[in-house]
N, CA, C and O atoms as a DFTB+ gen file, in Angstrom:
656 C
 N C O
     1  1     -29.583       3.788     -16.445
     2  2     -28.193       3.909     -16.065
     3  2     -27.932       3.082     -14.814
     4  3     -28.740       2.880     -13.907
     5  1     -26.785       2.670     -14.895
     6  2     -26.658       0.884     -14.023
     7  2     -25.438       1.941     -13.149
     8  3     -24.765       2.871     -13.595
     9  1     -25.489       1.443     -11.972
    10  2     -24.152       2.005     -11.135
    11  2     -24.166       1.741      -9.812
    12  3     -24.572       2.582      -9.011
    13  1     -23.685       0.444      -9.408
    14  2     -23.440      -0.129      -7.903
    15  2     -22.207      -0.599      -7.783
    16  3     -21.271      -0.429      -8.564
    17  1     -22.227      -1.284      -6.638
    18  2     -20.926      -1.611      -6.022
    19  2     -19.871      -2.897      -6.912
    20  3     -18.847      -3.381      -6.429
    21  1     -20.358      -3.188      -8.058
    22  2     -19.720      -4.015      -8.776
    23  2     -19.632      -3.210     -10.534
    24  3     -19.589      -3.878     -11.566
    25  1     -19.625      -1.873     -10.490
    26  2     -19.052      -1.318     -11.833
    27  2     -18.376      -0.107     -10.885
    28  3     -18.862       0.823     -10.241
    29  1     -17.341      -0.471     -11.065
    30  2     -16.167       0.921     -10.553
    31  2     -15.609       1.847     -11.436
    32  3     -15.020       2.891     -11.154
    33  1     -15.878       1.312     -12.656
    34  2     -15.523       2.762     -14.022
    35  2     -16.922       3.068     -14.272
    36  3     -17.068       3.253     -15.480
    37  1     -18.075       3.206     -13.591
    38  2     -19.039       3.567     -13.985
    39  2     -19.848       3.418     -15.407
    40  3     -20.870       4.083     -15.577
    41  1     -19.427       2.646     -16.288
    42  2     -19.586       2.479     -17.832
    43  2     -20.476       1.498     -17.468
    44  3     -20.096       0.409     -17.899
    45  1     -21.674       1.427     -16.751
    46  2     -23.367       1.066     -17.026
    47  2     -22.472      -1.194     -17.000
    48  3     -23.249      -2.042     -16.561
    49  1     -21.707      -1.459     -17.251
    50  2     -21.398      -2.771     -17.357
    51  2     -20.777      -3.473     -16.285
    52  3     -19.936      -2.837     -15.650
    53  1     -21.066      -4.920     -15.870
    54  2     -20.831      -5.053     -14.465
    55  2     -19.191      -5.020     -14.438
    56  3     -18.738      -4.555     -15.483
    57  1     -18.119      -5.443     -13.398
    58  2     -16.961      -5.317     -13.753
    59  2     -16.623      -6.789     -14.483
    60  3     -15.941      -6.886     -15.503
    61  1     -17.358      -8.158     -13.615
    62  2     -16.983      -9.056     -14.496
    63  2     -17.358      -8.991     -16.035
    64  3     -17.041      -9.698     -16.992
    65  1     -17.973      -8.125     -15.931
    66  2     -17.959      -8.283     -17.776
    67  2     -17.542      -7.273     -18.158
    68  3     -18.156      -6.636     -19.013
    69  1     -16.321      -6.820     -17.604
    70  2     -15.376      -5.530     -17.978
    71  2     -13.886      -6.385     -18.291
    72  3     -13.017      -6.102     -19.116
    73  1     -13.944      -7.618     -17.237
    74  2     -12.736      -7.895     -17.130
    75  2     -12.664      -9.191     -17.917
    76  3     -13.623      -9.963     -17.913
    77  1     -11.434      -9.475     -18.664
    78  2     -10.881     -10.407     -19.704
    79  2     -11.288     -12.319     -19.280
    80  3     -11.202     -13.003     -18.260
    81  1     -11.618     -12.501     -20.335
    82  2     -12.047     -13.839     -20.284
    83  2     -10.464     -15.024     -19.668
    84  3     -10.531     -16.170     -19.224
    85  1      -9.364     -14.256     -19.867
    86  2      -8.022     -14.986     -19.083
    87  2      -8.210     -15.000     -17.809
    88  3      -7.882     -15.925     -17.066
    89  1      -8.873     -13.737     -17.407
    90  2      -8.702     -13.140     -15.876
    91  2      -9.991     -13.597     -14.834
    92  3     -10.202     -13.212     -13.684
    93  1     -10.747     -14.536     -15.650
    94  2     -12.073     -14.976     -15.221
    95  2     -13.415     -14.166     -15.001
    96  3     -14.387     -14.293     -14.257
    97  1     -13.011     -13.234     -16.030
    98  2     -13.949     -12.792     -16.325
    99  2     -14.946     -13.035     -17.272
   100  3     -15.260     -14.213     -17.444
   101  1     -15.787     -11.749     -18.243
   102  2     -16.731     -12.455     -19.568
   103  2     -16.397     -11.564     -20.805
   104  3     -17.060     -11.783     -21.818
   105  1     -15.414     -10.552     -20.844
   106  2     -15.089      -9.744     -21.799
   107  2     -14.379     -10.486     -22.956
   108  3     -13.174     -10.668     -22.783
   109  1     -14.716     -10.771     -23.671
   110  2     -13.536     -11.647     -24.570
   111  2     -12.704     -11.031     -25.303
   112  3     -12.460     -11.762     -26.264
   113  1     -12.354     -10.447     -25.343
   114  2     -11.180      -9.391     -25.896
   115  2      -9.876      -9.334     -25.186
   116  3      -9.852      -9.619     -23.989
   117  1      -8.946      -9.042     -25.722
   118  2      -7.391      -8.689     -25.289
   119  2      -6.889      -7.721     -24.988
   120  3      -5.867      -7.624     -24.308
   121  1      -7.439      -6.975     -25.382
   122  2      -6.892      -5.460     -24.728
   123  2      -7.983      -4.250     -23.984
   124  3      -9.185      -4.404     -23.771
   125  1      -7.288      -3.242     -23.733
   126  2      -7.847      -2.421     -22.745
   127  2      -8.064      -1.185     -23.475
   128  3      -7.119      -0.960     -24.231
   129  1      -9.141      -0.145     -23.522
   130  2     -10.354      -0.720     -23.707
   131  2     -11.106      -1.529     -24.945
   132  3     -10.594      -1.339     -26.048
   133  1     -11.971      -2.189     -24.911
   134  2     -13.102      -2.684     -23.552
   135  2     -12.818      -3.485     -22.138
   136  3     -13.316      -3.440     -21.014
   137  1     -11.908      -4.137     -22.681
   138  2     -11.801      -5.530     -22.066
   139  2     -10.155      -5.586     -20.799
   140  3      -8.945      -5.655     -21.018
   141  1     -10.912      -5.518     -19.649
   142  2      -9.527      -4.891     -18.505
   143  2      -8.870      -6.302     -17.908
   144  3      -9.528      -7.322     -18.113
   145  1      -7.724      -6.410     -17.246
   146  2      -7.169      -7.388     -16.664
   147  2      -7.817      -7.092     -15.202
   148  3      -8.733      -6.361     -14.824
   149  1      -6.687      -8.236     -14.375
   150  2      -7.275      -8.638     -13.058
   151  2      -6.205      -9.160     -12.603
   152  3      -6.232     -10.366     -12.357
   153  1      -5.011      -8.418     -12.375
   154  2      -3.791      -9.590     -12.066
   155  2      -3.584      -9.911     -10.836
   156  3      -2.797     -10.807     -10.529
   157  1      -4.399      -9.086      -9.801
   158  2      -4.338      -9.655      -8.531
   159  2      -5.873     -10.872      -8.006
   160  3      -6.029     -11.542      -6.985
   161  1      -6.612     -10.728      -9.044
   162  2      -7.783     -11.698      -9.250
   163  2      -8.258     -11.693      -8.044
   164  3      -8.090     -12.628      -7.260
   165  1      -9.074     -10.348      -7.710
   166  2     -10.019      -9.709      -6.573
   167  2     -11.149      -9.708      -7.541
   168  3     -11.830     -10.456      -6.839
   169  1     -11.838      -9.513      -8.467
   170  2     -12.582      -8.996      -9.408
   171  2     -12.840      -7.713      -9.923
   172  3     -13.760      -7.533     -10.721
   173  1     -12.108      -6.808      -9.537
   174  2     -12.278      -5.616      -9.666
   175  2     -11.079      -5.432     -10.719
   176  3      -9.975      -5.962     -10.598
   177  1     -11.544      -4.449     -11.954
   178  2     -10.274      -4.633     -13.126
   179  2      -9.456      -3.345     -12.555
   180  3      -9.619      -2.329     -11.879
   181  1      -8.273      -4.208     -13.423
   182  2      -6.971      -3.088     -12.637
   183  2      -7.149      -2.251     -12.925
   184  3      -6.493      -1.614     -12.101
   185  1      -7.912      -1.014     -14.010
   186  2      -7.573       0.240     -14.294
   187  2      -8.748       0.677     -13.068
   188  3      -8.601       1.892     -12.931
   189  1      -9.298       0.439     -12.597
   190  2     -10.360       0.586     -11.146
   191  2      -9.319       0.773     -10.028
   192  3      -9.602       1.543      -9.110
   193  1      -7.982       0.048     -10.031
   194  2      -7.126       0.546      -8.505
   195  2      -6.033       0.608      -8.825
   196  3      -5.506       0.949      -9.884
   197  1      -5.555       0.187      -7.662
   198  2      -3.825       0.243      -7.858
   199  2      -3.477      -1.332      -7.415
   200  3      -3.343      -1.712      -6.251
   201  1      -3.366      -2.137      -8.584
   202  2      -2.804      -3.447      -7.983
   203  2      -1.387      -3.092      -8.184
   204  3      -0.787      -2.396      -9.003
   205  1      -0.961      -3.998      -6.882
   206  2       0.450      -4.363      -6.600
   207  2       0.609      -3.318      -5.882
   208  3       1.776      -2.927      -5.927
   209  1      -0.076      -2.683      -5.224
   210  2       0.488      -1.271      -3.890
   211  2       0.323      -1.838      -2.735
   212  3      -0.626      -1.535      -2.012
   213  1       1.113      -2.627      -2.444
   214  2       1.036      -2.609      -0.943
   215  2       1.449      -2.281       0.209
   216  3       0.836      -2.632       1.216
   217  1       2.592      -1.528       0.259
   218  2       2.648      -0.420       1.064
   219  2       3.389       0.696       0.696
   220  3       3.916       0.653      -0.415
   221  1       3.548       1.695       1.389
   222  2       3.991       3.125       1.969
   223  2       5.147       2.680       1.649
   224  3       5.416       1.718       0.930
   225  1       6.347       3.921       2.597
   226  2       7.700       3.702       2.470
   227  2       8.509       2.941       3.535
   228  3       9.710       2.729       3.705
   229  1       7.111       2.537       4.336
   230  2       7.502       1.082       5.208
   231  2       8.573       0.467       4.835
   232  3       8.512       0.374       3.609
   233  1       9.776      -0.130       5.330
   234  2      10.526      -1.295       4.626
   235  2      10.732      -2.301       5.735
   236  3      11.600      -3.150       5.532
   237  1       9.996      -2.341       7.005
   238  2       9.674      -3.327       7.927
   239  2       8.810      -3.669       8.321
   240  3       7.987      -2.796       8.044
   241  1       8.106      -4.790       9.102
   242  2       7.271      -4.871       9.824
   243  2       6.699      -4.575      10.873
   244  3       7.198      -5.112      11.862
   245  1       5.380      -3.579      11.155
   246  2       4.146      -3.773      10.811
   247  2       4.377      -2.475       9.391
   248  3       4.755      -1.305       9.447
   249  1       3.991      -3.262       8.324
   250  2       4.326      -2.044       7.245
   251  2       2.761      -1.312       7.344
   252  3       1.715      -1.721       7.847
   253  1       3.059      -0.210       6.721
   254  2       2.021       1.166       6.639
   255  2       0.723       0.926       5.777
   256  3      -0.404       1.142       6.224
   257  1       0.978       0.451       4.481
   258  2      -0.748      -0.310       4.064
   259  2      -0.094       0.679       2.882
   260  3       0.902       1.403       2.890
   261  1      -0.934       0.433       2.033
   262  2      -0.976       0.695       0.479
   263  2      -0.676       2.625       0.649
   264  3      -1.156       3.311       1.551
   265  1       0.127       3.083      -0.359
   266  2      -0.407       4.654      -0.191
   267  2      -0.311       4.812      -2.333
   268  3       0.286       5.696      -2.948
   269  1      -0.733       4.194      -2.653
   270  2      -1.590       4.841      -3.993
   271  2      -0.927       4.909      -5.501
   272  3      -1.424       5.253      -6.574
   273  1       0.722       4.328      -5.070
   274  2       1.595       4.063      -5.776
   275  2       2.400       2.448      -6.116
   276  3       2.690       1.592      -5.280
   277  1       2.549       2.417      -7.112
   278  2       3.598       0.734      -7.342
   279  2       4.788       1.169      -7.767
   280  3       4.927       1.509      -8.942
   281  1       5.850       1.224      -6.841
   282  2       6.890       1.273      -6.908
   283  2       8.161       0.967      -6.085
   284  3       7.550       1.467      -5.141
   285  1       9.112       0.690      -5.655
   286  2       9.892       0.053      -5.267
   287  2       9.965      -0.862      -3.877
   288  3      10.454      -1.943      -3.550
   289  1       8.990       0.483      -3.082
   290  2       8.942      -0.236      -1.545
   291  2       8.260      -1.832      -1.911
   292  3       8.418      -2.901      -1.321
   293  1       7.455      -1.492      -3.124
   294  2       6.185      -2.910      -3.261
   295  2       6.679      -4.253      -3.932
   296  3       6.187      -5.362      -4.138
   297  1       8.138      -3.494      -4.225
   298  2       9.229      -4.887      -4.772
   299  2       9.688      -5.283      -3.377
   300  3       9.316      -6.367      -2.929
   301  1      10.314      -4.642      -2.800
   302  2      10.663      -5.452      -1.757
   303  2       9.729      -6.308      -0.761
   304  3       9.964      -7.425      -0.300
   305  1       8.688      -5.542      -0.569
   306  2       7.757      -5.836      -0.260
   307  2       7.560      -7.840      -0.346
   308  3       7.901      -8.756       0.402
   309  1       6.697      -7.739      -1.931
   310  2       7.255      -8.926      -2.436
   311  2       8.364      -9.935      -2.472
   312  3       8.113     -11.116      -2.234
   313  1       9.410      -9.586      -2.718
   314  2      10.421      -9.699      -2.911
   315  2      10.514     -10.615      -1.152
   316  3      10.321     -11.826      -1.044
   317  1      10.767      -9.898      -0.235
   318  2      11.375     -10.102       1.200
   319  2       9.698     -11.598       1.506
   320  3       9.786     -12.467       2.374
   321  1       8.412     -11.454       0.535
   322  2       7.321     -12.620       1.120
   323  2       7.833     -14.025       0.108
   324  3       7.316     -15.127       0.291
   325  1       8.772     -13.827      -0.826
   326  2       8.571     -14.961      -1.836
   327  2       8.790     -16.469      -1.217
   328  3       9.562     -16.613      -0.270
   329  1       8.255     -17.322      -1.647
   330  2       8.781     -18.876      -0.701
   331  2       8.184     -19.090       0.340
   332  3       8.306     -20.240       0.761
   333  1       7.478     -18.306       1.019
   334  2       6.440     -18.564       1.815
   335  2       4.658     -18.329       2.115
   336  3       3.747     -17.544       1.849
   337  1       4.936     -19.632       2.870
   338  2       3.382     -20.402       2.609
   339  2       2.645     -20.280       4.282
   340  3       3.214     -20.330       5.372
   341  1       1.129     -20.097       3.942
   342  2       0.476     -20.328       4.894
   343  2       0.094     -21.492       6.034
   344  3      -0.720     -22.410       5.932
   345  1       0.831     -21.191       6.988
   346  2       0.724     -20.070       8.483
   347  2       1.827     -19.562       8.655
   348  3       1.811     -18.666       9.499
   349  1       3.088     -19.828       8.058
   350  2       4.349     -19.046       8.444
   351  2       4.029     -17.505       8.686
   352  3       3.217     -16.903       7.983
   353  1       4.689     -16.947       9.673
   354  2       4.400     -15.974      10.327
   355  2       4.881     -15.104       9.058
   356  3       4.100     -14.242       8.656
   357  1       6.445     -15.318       8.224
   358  2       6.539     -14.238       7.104
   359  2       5.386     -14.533       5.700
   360  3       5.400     -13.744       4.755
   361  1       4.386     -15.791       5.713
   362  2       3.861     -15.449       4.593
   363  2       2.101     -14.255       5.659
   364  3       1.288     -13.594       5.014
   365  1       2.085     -14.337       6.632
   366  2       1.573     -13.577       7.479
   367  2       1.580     -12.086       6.920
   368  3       0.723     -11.299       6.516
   369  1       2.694     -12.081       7.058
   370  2       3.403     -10.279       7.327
   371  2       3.403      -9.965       5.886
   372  3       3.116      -8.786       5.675
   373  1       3.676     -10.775       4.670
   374  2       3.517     -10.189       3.665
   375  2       2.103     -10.780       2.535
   376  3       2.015     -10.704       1.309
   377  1       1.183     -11.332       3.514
   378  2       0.040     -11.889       2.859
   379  2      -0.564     -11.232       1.587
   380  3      -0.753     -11.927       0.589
   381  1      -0.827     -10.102       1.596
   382  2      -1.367      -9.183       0.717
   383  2      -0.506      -9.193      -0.721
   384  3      -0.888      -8.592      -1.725
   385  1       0.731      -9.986      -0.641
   386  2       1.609     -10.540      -1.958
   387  2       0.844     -11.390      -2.641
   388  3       0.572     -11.344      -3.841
   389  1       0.527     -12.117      -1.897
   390  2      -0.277     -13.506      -2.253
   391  2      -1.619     -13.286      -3.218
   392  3      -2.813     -13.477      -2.985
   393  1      -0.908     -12.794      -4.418
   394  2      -2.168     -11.964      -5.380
   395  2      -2.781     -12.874      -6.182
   396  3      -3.662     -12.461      -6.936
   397  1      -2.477     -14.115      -6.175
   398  2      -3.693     -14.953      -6.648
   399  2      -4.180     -16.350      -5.789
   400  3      -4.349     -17.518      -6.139
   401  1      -4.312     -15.671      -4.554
   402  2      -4.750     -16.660      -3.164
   403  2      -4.301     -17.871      -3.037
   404  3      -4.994     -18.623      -2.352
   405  1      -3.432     -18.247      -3.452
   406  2      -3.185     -19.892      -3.590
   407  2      -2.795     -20.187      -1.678
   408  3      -3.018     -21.205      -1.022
   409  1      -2.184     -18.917      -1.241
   410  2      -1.915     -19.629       0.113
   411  2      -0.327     -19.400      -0.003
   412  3       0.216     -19.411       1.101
   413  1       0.321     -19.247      -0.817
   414  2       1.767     -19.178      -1.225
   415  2       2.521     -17.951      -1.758
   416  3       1.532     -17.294      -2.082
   417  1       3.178     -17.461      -1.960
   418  2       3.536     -16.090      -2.118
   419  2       5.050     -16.648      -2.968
   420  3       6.162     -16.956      -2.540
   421  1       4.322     -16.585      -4.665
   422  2       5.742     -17.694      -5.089
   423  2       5.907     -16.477      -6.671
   424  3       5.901     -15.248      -6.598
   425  1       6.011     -17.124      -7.675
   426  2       6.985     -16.719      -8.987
   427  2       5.688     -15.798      -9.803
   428  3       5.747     -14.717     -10.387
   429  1       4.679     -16.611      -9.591
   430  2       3.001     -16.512     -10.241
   431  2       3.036     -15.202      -9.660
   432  3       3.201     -14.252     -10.425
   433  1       2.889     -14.966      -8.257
   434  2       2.500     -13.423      -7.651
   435  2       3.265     -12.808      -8.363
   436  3       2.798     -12.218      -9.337
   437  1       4.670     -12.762      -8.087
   438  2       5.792     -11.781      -8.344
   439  2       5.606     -11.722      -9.811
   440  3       5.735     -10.510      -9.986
   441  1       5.345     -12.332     -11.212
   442  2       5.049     -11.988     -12.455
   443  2       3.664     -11.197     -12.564
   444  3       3.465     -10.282     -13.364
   445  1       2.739     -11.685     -11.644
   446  2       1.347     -10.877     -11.528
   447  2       2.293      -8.978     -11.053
   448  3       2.351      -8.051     -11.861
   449  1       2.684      -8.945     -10.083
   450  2       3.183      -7.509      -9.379
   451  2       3.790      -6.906     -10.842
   452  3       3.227      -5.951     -11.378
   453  1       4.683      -7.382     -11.290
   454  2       5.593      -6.880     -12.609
   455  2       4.496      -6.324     -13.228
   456  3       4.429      -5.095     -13.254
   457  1       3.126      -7.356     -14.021
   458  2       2.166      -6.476     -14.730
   459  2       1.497      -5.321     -14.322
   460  3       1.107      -4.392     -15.030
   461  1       1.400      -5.466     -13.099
   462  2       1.078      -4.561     -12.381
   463  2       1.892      -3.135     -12.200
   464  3       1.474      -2.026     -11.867
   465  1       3.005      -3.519     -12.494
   466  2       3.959      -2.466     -12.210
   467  2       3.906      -1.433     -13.299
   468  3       4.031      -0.233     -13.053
   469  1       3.663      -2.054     -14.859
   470  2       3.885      -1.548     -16.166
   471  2       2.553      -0.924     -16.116
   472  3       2.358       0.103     -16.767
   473  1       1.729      -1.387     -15.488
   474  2       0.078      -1.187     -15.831
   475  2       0.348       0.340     -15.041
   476  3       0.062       1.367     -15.656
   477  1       0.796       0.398     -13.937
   478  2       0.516       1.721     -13.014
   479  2       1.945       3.165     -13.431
   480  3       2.023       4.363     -13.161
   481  1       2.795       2.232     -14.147
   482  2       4.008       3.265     -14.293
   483  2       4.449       3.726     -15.936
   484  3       4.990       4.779     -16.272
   485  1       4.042       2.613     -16.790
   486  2       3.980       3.111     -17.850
   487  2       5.093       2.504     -18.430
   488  3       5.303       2.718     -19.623
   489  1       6.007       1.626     -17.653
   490  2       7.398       1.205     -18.403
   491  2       7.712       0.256     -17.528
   492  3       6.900      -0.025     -16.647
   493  1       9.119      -0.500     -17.626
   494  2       9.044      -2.096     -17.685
   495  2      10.118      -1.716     -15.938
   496  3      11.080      -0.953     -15.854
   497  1       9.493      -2.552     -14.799
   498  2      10.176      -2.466     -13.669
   499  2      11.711      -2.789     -13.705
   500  3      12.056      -3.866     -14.192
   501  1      12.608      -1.957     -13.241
   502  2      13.994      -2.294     -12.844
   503  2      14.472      -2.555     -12.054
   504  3      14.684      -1.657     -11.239
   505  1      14.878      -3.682     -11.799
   506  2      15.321      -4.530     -10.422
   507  2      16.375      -3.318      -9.783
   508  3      17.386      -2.821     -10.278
   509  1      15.865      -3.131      -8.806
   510  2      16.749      -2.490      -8.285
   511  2      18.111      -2.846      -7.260
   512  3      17.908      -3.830      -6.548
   513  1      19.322      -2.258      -7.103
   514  2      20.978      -2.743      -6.868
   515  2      20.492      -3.563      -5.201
   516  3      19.595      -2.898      -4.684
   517  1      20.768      -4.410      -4.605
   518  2      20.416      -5.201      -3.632
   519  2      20.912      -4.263      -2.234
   520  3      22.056      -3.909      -1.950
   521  1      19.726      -4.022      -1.542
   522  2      20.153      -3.851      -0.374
   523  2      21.570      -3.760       0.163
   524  3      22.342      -4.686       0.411
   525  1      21.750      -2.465       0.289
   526  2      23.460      -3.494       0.841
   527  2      23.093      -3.078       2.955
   528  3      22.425      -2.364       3.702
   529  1      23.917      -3.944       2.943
   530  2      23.767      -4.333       5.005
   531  2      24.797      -2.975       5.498
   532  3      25.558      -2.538       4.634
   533  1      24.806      -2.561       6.376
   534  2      25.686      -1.656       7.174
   535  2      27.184      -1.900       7.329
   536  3      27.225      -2.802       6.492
   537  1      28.187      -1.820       7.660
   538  2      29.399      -1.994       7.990
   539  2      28.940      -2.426       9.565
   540  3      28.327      -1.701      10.349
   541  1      29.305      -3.509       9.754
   542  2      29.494      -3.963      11.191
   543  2      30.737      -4.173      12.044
   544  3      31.759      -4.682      11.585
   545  1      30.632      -3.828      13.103
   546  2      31.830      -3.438      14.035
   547  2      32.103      -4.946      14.190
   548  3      31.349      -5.854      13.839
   549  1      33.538      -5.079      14.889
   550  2      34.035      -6.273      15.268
   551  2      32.797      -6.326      16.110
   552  3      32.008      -5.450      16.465
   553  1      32.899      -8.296      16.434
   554  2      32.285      -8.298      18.086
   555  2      32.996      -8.741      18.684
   556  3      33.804      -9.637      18.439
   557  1      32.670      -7.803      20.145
   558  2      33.164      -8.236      21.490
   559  2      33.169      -9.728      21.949
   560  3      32.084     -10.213      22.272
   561  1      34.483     -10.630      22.017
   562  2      34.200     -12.070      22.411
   563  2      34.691     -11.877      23.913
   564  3      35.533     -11.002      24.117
   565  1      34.176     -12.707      25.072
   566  2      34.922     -13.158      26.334
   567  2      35.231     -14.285      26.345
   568  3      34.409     -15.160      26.073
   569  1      36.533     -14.564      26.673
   570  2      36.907     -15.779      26.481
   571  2      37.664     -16.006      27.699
   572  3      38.419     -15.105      28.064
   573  1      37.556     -17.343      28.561
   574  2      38.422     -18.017      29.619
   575  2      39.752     -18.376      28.965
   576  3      39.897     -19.402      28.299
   577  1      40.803     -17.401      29.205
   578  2      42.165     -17.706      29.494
   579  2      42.612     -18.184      30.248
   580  3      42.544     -17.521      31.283
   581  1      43.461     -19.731      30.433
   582  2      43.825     -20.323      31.161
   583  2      45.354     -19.421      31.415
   584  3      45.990     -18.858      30.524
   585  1      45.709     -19.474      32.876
   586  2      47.187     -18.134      33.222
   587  2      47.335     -18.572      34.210
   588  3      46.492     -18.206      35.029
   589  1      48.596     -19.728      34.820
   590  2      48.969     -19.983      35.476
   591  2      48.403     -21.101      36.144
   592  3      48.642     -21.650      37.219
   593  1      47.494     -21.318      35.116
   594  2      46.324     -22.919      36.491
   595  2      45.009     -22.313      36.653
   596  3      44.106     -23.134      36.812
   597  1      44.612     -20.869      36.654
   598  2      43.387     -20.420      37.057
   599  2      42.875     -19.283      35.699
   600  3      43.445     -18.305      35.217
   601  1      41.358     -20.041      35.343
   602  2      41.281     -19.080      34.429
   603  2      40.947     -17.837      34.837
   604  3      41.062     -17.588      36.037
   605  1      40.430     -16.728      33.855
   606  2      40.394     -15.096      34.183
   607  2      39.761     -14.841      32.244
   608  3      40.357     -15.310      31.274
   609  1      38.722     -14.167      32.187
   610  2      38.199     -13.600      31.269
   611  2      38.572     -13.037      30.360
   612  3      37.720     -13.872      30.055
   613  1      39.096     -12.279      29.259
   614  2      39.331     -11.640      28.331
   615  2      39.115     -11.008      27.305
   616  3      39.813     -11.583      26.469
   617  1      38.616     -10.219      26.830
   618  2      38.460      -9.378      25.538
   619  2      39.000      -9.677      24.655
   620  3      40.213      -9.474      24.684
   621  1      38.746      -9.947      24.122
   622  2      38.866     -10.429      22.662
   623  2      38.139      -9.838      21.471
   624  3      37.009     -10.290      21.285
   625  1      38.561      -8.939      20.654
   626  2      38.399      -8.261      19.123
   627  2      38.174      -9.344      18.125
   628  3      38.462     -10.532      18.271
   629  1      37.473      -8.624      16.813
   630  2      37.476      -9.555      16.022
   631  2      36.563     -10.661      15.994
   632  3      35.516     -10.672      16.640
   633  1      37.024     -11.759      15.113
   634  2      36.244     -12.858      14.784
   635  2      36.623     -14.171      16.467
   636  3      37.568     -14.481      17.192
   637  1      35.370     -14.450      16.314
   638  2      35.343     -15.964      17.641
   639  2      36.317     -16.327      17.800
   640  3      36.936     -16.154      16.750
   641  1      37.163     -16.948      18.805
   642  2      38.321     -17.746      18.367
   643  2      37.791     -19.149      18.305
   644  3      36.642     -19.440      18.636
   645  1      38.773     -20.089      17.820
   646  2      38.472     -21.270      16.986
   647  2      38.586     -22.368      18.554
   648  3      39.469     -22.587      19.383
   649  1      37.243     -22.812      18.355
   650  2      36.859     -24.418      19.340
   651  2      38.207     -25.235      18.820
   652  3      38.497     -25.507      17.655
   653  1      38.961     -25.553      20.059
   654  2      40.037     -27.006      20.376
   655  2      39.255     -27.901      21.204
   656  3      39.731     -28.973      21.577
């Protein structure tokens, strides 16, 4: 009986030869079981973790780290890293997107997360209604009023007034 740090379902077989010959593995088969995916292509097959969890109910930065679920926080998640590339400080903050290491956090990840999503929930992810932003108050402008020859400051509501 075989059981170390490279079989995580315990089934005596290493994981690369658990996981699908697409996924770079040696299983040649298509489906699960025998033969498991790898969509974040760590080597470890997905029914072994939780790919695509990467964080808590964090929705800023420094986010909280994985808590054991794929579900919405881990869209945005994604979602808020897409388009950026290594050293940018946001492909930084959402590195752990970057599920097939290229260095980029692009369309490839975000279709990898989706499989991931069906794999851990059982049904097909729903984009969820967009963020909406707060109601924001006017802003406060000061503006030099010219009054009589000498200017003097003013309050001003509302939008900037317009450069002459």
């Amino acid at each position: 009986m075989r059981r170390g740090p490279n079989d995580c379902n315990e089934n005596q077989i290493p994981d690369e030869c658990d996981i699908q010959v697409a996924f770079g593995g040696f299983c040649e088969g298509t489906t699960y079981p025998p033969c498991d995916t790898d969509y974040d292509g760590n080597g470890v097959p997905d029914h072994c973790e939780t790919c695509g969890d990467f964080v808590g109910m964090a929705t800023t930065y420094p986010y909280d780290g994985p808590d054991g679920t794929v579900d919405v926080y881990d869209y945005w998640y994604i979602h808020e890293g897409i388009g950026y590339c290594d050293p940018h400080s946001k492909y930084l903050e959402h590195i752990l997107a970057d599920m097939d290491g290229d260095g980029c956090i692009t369309f490839v990840d975000y279709q990898n997360w989706i499989m991931c999503y069906r794999m851990a929930n059982g049904k097909d992810f729903v984009v969820p209604k967009a963020k909406l932003l707060p109601k924001v108050k006017p802003t406060l402008w000061v503006a030099s009023v010219a009054s009589r020859g000498r200017f003097r400051d003013r309050l001003i509501t509302g939008r900037r007034p317009r450069q002459t």
